[in-house]
Structure formats: structure tokens, C-alpha cells
Backbone as CSV, one residue per row, in Angstrom:
resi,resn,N_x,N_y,N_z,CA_x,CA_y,CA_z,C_x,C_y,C_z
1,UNK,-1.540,82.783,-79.226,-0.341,82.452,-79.948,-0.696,82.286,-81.427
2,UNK,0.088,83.300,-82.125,-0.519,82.696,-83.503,-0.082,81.787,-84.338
3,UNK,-0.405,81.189,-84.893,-0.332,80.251,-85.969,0.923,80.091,-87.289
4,UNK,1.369,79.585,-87.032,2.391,79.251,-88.363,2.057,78.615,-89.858
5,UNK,0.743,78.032,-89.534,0.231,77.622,-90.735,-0.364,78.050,-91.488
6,UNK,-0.460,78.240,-93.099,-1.145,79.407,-93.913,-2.724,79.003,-93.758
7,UNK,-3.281,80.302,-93.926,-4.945,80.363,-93.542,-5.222,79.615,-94.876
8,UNK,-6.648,79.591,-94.459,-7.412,78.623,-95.948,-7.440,79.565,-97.187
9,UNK,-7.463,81.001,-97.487,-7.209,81.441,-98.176,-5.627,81.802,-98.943
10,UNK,-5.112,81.948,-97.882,-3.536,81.402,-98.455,-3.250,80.470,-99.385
11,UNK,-4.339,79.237,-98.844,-3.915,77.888,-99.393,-4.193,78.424,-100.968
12,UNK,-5.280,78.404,-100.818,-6.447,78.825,-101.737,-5.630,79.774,-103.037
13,UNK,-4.857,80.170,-102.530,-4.585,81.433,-103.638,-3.146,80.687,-104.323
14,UNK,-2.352,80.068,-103.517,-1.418,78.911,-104.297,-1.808,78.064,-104.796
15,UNK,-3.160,77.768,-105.247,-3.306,76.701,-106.426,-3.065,76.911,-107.231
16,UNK,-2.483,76.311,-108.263,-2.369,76.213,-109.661,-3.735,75.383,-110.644
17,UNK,-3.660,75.266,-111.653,-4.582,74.468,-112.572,-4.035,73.276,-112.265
18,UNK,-2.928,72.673,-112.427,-2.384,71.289,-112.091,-3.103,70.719,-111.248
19,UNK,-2.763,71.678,-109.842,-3.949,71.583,-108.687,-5.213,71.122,-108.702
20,UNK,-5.398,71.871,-109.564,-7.267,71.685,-109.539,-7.489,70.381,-110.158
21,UNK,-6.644,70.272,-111.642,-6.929,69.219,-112.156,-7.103,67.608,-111.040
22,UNK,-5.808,67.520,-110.686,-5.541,66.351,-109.843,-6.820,66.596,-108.714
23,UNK,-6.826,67.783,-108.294,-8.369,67.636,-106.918,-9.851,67.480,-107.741
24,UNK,-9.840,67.713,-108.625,-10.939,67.205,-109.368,-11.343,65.538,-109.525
25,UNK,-10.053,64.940,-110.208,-9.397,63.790,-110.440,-10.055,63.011,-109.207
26,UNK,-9.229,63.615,-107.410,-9.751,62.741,-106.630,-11.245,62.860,-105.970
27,UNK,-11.594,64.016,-106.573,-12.800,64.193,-106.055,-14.071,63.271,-106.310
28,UNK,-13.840,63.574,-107.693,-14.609,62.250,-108.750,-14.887,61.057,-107.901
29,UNK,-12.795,60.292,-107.750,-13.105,59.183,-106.793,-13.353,59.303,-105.280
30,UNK,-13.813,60.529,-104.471,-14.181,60.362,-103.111,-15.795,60.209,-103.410
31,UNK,-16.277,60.589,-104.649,-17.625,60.803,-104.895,-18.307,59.746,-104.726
32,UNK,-17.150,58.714,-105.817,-17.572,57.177,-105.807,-17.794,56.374,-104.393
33,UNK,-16.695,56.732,-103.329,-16.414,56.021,-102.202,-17.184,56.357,-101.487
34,UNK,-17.149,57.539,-101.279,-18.171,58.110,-99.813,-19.299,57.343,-99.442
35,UNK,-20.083,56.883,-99.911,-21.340,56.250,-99.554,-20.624,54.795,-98.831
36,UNK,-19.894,54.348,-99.146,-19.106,52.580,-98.678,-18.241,53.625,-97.620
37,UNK,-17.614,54.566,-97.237,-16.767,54.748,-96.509,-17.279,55.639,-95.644
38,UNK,-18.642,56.117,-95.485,-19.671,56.667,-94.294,-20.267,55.556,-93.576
39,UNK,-20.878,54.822,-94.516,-21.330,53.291,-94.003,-20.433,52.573,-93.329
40,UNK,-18.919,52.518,-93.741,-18.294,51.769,-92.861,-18.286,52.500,-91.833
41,UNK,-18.373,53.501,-91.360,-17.892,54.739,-90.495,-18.567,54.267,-89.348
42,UNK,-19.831,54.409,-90.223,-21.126,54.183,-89.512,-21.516,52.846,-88.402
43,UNK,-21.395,51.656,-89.389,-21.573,50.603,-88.610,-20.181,50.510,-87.860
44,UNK,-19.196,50.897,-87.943,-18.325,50.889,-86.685,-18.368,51.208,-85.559
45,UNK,-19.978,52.233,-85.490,-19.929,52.948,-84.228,-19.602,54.371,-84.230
46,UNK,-19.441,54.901,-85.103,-19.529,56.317,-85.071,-20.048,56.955,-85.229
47,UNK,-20.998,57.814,-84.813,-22.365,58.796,-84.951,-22.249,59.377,-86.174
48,UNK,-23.474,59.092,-86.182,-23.976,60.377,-87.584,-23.386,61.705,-87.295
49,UNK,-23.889,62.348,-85.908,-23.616,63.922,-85.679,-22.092,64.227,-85.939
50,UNK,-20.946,62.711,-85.679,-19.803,62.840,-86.075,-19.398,63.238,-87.679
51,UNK,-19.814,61.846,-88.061,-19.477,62.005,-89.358,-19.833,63.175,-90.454
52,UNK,-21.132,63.823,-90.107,-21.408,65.022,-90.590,-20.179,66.198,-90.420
53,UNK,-20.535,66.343,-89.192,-19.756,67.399,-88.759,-17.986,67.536,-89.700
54,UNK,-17.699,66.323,-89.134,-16.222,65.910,-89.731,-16.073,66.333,-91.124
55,UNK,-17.291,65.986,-92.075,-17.175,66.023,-93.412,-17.889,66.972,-93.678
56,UNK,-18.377,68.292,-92.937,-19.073,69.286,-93.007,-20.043,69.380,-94.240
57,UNK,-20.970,68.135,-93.391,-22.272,67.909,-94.397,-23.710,67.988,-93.662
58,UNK,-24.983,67.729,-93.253,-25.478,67.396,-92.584,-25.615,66.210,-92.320
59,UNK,-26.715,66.042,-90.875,-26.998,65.311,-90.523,-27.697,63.949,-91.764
60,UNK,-28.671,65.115,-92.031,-29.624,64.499,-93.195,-29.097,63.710,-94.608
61,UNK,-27.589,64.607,-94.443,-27.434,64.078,-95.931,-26.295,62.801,-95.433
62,UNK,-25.867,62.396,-94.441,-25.170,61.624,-94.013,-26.251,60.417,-93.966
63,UNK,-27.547,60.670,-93.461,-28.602,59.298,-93.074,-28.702,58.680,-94.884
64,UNK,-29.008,59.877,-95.670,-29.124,59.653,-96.993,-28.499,58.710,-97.937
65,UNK,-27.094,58.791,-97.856,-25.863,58.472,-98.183,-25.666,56.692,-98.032
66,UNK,-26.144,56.691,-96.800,-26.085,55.582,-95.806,-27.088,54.749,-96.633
67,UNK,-28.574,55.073,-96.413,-29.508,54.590,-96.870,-29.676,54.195,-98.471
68,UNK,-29.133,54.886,-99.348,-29.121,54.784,-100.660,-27.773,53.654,-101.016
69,UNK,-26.723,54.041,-100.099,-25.456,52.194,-100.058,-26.409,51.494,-99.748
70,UNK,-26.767,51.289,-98.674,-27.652,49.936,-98.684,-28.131,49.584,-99.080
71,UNK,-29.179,49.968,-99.645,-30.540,49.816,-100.868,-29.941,49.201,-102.234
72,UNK,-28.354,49.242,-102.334,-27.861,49.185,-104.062,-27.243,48.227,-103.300
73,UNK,-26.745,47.369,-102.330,-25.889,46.658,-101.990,-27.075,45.139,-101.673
74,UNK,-28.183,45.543,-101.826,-29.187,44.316,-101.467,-29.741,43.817,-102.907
């Protein structure tokens, strides 16, 4: 059955600069968060192999992430 929703290149090709600007904007601040909001992820109980996957990062760079919040939070 196919799909009604536009492919990722679809998306992709309706951006505007506005667009970009503002995804830049939040990117900046997911940049800031990510390390406090993997960690929370984390000690909640949710696997690494999850959270990678989810945020299509590795394994490695998820332990990283983790390890470098903590280290600045002590």
C-alpha cells in the first residue's frame, strides 16, 4: 500500500531559507541539550543500542556524550 506521505526528498526540496534558518536556530539548541537529554534517556532505563539507533548515531558516540555530561556535571 503506498504511502501518502511525501518522501524525505520531497521534504527536502520544499525548504526554503526561512527553513533552514529556524532549523539551524534549533539545532544549535539540540546541540546544547543532547548530552542532559541522552543522559536522562539513559538513566531512565533505556539502552544505549536504543538511543543510538533512534537518533541515528552510534553506539560509541552515545557512551561519549553520556560520559563527557557527567564529567562537567561533577
Amino acid at each position: 500500500m503506498p504511502s501518502n506521505q511525501p518522501t524525505r526528498d520531497e521534504q527536502a526540496r520544499a525548504l526554503t531559507f526561512a527553513d533552514a534558518l529556524r532549523i539551524r536556530a534549533e539545532a544549535a539548541l539540540l546541540d546544547a541539550a543532547l548530552p542532559r537529554i541522552v543522559t536522562e534517556q539513559r538513566d531512565a532505563g533505556r539502552p544505549v543500542t536504543a538511543i543510538a539507533r533512534d537518533l541515528d548515531v552510534t553506539e560509541s558516540y552515545v557512551h561519549r556524550i553520556i560520559r563527557q555530561y557527567r564529567s562537567a556535571q561533577q
